[in-house]
KESELUM-37309 format. One record per residue (C-alpha): residue in three letters; z negated, y negated, x. Coordinates in steps of 0.001 Angstrom, whole numbers, plus 500000, padded with zeros to 6 digits. Last residue first. Layout:
BEGIN
AlaZYX
...
***
This chain:
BEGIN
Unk631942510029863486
Unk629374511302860622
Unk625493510784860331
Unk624803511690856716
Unk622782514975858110
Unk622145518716856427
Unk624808518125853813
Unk624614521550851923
Unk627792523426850745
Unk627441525258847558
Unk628362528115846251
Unk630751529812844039
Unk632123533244843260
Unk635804534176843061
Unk635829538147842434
Unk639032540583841146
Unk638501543793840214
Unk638303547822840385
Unk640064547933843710
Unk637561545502845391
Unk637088541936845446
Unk634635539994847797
Unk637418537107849248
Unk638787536285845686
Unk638330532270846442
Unk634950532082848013
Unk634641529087845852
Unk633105525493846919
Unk630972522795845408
Unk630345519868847891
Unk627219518129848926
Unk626602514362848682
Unk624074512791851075
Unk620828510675850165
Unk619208513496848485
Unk619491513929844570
Unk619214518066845564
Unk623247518839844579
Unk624744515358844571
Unk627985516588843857
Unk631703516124845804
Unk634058519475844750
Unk635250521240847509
Unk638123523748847328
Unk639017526456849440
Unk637090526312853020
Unk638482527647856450
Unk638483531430856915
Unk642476531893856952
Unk642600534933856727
Unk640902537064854135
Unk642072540787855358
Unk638584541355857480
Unk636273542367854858
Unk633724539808853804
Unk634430536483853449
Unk631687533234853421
Unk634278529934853523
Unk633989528799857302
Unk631604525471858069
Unk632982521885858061
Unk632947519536860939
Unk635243521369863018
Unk637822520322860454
Unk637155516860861506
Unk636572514435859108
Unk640097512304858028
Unk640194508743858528
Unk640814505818856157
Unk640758502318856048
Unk640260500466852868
Unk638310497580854749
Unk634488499488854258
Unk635588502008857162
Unk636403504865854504
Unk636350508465855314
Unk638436511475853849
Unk636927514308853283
Unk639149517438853070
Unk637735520594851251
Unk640968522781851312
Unk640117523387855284
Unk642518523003857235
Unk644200526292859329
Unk647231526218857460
Unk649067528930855054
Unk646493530108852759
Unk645695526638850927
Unk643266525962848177
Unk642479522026847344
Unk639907519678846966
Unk641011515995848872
Unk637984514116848663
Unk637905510317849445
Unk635719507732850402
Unk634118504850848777
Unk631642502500850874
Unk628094502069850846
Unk626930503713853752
Unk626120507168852393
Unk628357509651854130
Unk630352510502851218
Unk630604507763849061
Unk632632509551846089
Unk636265508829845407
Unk637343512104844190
Unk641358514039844202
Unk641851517526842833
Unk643986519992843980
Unk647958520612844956
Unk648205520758848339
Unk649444524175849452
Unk649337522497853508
Unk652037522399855596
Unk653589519129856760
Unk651514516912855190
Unk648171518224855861
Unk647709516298859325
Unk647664513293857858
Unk647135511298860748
Unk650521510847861723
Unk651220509981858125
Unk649010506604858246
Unk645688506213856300
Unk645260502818856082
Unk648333501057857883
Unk651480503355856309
Unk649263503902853180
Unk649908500533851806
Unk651703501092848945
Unk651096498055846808
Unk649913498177843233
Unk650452495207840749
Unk646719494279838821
Unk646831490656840091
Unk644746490999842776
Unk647384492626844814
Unk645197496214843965
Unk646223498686846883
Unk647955502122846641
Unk646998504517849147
Unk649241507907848769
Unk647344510859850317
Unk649492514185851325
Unk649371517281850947
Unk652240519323851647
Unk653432522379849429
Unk653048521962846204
Unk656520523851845115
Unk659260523512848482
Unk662389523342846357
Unk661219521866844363
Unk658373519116844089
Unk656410518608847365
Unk653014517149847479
Unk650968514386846452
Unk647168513142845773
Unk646820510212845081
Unk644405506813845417
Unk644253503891843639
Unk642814500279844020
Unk640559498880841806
Unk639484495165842252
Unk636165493353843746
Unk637375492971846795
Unk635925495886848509
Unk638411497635850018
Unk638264500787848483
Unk637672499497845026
Unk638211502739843175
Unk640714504617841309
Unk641480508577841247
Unk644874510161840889
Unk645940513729840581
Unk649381515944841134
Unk651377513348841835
Unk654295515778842778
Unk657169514108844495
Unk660862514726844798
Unk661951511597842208
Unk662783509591845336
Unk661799510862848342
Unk658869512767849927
Unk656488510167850778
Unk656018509138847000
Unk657912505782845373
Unk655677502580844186
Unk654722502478840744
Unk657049500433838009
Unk655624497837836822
Unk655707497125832168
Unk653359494377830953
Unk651895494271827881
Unk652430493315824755
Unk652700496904822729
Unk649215497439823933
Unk647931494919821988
Unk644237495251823318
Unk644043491560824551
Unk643116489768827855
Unk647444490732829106
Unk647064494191829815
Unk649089496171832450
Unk650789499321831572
Unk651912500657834960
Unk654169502840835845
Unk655368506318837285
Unk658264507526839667
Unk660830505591837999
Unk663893508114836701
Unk663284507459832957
Unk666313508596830990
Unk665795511509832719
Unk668677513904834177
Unk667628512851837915
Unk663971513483837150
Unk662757516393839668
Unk659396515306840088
Unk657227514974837135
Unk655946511089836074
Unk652735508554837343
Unk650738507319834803
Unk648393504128834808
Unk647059502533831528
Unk644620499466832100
Unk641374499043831148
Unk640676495905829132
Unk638292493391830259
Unk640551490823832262
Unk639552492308835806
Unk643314492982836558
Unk643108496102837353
Unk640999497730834388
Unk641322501469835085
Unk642574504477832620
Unk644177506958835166
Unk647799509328834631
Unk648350512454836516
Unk651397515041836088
Unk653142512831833196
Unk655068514861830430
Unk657861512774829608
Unk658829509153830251
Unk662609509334828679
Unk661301505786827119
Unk662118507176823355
Unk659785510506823954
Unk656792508772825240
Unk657030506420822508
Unk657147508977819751
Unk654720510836821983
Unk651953508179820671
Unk651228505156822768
Unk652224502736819877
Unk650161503921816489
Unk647319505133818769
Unk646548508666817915
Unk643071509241816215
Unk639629510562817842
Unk636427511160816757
Unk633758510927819365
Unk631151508591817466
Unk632620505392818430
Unk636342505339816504
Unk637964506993819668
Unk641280506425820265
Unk643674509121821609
Unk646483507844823635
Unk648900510308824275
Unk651391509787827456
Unk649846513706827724
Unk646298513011828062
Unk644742509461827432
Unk641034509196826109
Unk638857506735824519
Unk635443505710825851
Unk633509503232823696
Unk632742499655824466
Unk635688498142822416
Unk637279497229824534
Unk640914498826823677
Unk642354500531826453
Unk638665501857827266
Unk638762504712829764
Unk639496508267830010
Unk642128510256832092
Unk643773513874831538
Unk646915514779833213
Unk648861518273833000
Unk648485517786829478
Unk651540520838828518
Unk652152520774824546
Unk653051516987823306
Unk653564518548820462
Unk649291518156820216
Unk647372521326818920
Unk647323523289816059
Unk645572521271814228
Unk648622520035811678
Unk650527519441814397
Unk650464515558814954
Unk646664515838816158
Unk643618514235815071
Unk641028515104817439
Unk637583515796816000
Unk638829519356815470
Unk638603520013819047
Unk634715520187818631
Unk633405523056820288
Unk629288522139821071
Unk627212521066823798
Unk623874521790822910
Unk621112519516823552
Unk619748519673820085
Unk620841516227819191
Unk624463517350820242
Unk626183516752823058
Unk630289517091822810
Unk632673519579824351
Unk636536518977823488
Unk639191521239824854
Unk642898520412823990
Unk644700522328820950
Unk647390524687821619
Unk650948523937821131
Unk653703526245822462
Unk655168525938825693
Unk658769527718826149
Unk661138529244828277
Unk663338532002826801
Unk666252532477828225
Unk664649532208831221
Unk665900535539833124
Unk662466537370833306
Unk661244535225830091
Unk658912532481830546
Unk656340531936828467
Unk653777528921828210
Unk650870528859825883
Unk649156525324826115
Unk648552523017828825
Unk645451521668827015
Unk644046518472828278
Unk639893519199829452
Unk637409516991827758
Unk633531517383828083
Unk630550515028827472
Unk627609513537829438
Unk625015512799827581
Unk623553509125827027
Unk624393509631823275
Unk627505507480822817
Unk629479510065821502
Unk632156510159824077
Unk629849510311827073
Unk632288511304829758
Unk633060514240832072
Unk637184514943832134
Unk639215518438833032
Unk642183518346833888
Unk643558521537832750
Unk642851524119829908
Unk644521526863830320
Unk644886529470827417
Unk641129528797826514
Unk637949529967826692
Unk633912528757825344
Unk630789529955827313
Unk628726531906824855
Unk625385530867822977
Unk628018528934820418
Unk626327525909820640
Unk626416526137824906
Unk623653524851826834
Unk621687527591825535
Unk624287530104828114
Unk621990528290831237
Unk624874528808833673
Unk623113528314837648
Unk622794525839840039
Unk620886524960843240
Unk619253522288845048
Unk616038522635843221
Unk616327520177840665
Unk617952523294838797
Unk621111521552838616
Unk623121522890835447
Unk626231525130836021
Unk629110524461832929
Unk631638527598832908
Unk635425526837830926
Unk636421530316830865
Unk639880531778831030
Unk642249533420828135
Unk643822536544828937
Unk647661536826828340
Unk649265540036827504
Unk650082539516823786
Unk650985535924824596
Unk654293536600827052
Unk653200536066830647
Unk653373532495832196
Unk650108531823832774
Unk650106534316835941
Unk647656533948836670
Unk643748532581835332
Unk642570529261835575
Unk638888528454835960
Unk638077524686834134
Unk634722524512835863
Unk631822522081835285
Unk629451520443836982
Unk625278519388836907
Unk624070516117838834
Unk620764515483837794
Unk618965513028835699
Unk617956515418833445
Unk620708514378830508
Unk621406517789830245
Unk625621517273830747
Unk624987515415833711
Unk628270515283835574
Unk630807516738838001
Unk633829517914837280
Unk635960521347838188
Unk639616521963838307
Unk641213525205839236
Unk638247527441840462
Unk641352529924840275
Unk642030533458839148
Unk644463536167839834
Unk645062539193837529
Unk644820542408838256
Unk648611544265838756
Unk649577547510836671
Unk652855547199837829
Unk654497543518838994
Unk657802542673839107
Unk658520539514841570
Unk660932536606841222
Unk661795533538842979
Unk665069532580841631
Unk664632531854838086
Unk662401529307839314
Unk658503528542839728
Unk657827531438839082
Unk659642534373837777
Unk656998537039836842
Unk658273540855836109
Unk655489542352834241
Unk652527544813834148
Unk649288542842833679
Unk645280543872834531
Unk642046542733833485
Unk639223543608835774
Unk638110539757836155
Unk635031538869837852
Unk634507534973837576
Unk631745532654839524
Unk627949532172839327
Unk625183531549841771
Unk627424533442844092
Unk626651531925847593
Unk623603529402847654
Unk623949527498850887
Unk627167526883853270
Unk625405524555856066
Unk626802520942856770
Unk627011518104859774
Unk625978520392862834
Unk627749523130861516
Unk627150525968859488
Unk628225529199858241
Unk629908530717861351
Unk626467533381861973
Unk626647534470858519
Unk630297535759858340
Unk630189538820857109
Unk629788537325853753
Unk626643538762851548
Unk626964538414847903
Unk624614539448845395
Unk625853537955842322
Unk624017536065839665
Unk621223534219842474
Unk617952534716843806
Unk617157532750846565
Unk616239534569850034
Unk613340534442851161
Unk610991532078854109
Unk607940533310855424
Unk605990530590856967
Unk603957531044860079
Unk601685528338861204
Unk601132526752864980
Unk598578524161865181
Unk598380521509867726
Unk596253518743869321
Unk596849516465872105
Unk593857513495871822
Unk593736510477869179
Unk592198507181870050
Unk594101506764873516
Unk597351507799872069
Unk599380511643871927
Unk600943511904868626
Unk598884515403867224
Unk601054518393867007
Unk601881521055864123
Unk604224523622864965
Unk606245525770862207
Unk606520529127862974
Unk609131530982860901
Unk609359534327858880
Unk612238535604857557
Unk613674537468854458
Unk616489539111853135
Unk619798538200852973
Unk621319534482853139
Unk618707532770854042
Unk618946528191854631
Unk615765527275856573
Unk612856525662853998
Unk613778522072852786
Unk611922519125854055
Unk609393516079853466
Unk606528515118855514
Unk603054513162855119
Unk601317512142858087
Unk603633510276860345
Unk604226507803858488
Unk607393507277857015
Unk608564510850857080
Unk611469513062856954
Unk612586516627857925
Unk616143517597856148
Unk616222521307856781
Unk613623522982859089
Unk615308525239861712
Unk614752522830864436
Unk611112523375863703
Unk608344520707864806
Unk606083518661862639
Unk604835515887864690
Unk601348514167863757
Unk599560510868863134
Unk596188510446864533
Unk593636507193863786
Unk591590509666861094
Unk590317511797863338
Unk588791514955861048
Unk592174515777860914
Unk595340515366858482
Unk598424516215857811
Unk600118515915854040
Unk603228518055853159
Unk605988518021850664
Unk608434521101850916
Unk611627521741848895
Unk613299525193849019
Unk616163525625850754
Unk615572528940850892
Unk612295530178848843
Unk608663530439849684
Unk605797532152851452
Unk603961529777853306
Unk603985526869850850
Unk602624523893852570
Unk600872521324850153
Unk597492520383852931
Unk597761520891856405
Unk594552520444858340
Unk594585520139862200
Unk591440520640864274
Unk590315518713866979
Unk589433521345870080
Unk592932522386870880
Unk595412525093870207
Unk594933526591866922
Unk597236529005865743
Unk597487529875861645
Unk599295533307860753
Unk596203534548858783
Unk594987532267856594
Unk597793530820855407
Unk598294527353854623
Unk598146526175850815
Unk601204527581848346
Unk601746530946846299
Unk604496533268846427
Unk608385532631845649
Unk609424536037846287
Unk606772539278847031
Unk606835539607850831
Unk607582542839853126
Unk609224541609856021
Unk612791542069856686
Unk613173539472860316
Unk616840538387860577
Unk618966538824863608
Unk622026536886861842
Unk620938533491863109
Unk622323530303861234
Unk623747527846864295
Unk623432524382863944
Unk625620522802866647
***
């Protein structure tokens, strides 16, 4: 196993540095001598290396040798790729070795050279206590606090959540804060894989004078393997709030080549301490959209509402999806049982069926995850949406449907299937997100969710539904034989609620699953990857696999992972997750979630 060591070497070195070998820590060990050309002996963590060997023989090819060294490639023999070690304080120096290929035109040679290796700047200066438990053989926790959320704001109140029954009276209390959705996506059009962060702050139930709005934070790849908030992304120059914006969606809307940004409102909710008053009132969804000057701008006002602007009265999007109901090549989006159609240039009107009118006569409700996916291959994506738990006095008591087209966009026409029923019973289920893919490589999309426990056991248990494609566009549960409940070891107690990917983790062309969620109770990690065989088969990685979240101070227990959001962080062959430290650094004065990143340092995987 990879081990980071915690005896670090402080050694007086300005950051970043020039390149070439040094002339000073170079070791020659043989008669023929080694030249290393492109080697930057005073650099960066994680930084990216390219290196040429040579010698005045020109048959010899060369070793580089390091354990330390981070993805080490070549396909020759004489001109290497790798990232620096991984630092978390300070700086270090290495010796790198340099050896000839023993053959009979090219005698033993070596050459030892010492590289200094420092730290990477970043927004907070975070140091876990941890260091030595922050890698594994498979990953390595990299980049800790490149951004994040510091909140001093406090609350006094008496907070009944989620019933009447379970209730608590705060004094003078900070508020929490969650890393509660996040998305990947290039929203620079670089190339690279930025994200962004829909941070929930709690409780969300207070009255409105005493709420604080939350940040939605977009980090932009530095094509270095790190992130960090560029605030010129942003029209406005400052990161835009809101009440609680939820699911949050990455999609070109405009049709620029940009990546654009939709998160469904969940509006202001109140509760009073003995619910007589319990209420969401309206507040416009979240719409970010590329501009020709590269600046994503606020532009809620593109979506027609049925409130006058003030937001939809379909009030509390716990679902967001995007796809294109009506083919006509641009991306339209579905929040709410609310189909908003996009006339090409990221405007957006309510369809005259799927409006809340016809939520509202079917009993359907507020759905908790809904998807936009063609499964029937006939050109026109499909609307999927799967209901709240808890639905006895419904009109609707199905556990979701399907709205399967028929080769035309008259939505109105198509075909009505129920969904198949969750693990926990019959209207007792919390679908709290859905992804599709083709997991078993048919050529149709199958489905994947994420579910826990409705009342009275709130989000508890995670579990992963596997619904598969017929071929016809019906969806079969079939999770009994691909990713069966004795191996689900999350099920029983686990605070699953999350986000659900299908990403191809371990690079060999099949789609897998993240699970990201944040749990307190079990010893799993909230970053759960899920892998596929290529059939639709699924197995869970090990926890072992995984490193600890960084912590410091020794009250945050459990010290597995919170969160992890799939992104291709240095455009390596691997993906590499997003995490939070999830209020582990806080002090009297505030509370602190920062992010970082967790580096795949190998695709190989059992």
């Amino acid at each position: 196993m990879k081990k980071v060591s915690i005896f670090l070497v402080f050694l007086v070195a300005a950051c970043g540095g020039g390149g070439g070998s040094s002339s000073t820590s170079e070791v020659n060990n043989n008669s023929l001598e080694i030249f290393i050309s492109g080697l930057n002996t005073n650099g960066l963590s994680f930084e990216s290396q390219n290196i040429s060997l040579s010698s005045s023989n020109n048959s010899c090819r060369y070793l580089v040798q390091n354990e330390d060294l981070i993805h080490l490639e070549t396909l020759d023999s004489r001109n290497f790729s790798f990232r620096n070690p991984i630092l978390y304080e300070g700086s270090r120096s290495y010796e790198i070795n340099f050896i000839t290929i023993p053959a009979s035109n090219c005698p033993l040679a070596s050459k030892k050279v010492s590289m200094i290796v420092n730290k990477s700047p970043t927004q907070f200066e975070v140091i876990p206590e941890n260091i030595q438990n922050l890698a594994t053989e498979y990953y390595q926790v990299n980049d800790i606090g490149f951004g994040g959320i510091v909140i001093s704001d406090r609350y006094s109140a008496t907070i009944c959540y989620p019933t009447p029954n379970d209730c608590t009276t705060y004094e003078n209390e900070l508020f929490g804060q969650d890393a509660h959705n996040m998305i990947y996506g290039d929203f620079n059009g670089d190339g690279y894989e930025d994200f962004a962060v829909a941070w929930a702050i709690f409780p969300h139930t207070l009255e409105e004078s005493k709420k604080i709005d939350a940040p939605i934070n977009i980090y932009l790849n530095n094509r270095l393997g790190g992130f960090s908030e560029d605030l010129s992304i942003y029209y406005s120059g400052a990161a835009p709030t809101h009440p609680f914006a939820y699911r949050i969606l990455a999609e070109d809307f405009n049709g620029d080549g940009v990546d654009d940004i939709f998160a469904g409102s969940m509006g202001r909710q109140y509760r009073s301490e003995d619910y007589s008053e319990n209420y969401i009132r309206p507040y416009p969804h979240l719409l970010l959209l590329s501009g020709i000057d590269g600046k994503l701008k606020e532009s809620a006002s593109n979506i027609t509402d049925d409130n006058n602007g003030e937001g939809m009265l379909c009030s509390f999007a716990h679902d967001a999806s995007a796809g294109d109901p009506d083919g006509d090549g641009d991306i339209d989006i579905y929040a709410c049982n609310v189909l908003l159609i996009n006339d090409g240039n990221a405007n957006f009107e309510i369809h005259p069926y799927i409006n809340l009118d016809w939520s509202w006569n079917n009993g359907y409700g507020n759905p908790m995850s809904s998807l936009v996916e063609d499964l029937n291959n006939d050109g026109f994506d499909d609307l999927i949406f799967v209901n709240m738990d808890d639905r006895q006095n419904w009109q609707d008591t199905d556990e979701g449907h399907i709205l399967l087209s028929n080769n035309s966009s008259e939505i109105q026409n198509w075909e009505n299937i129920a969904l198949p029923v969750g693990p926990f019973g019959d209207n007792k289920n919390k679908f709290n997100h859905a992804v599709s893919g083709d997991f078993n490589n048919d050529g149709f999309m199958d489905v994947a969710i994420a579910i826990t426990r409705g009342l009275p056991d709130y989000y508890e248990g995670a579990y992963i539904q596997i619904l598969i494609n017929d071929t016809t566009g019906k969806l079969v549960d079939e999770t009994a034989s691909r990713f069966p409940i004795n191996n689900q070891v999350r099920f029983d107690k686990h605070h699953g609620e999350g986000n659900i990917y299908a990403r191809d983790m371990n690079n060999d062309g099949f789609l897998d699953i993240v699970h990201s969620t944040r749990d307190w109770q079990s010893d799993f990690n909230g970053s759960h990857i899920i892998l596929n065989d290529g059939y639709g088969n699924f197995s869970s990685v090990l926890n072992s696999d995984l490193p600890e979240r960084p912590y410091r101070g020794g009250w945050n227990q459990p010290k597995v992972l919170m969160k992890g959001m799939p992104i291709n962080a240095d455009n390596s062959e691997c993906l590499d997750l997003i995490s939070v430290t999830d209020a582990g650094f806080e002090d009297t004065d505030d509370t602190r979630n920062y992010l970082f990143t967790i580096v795949r340092l190998t695709c190989k995987h059992n």
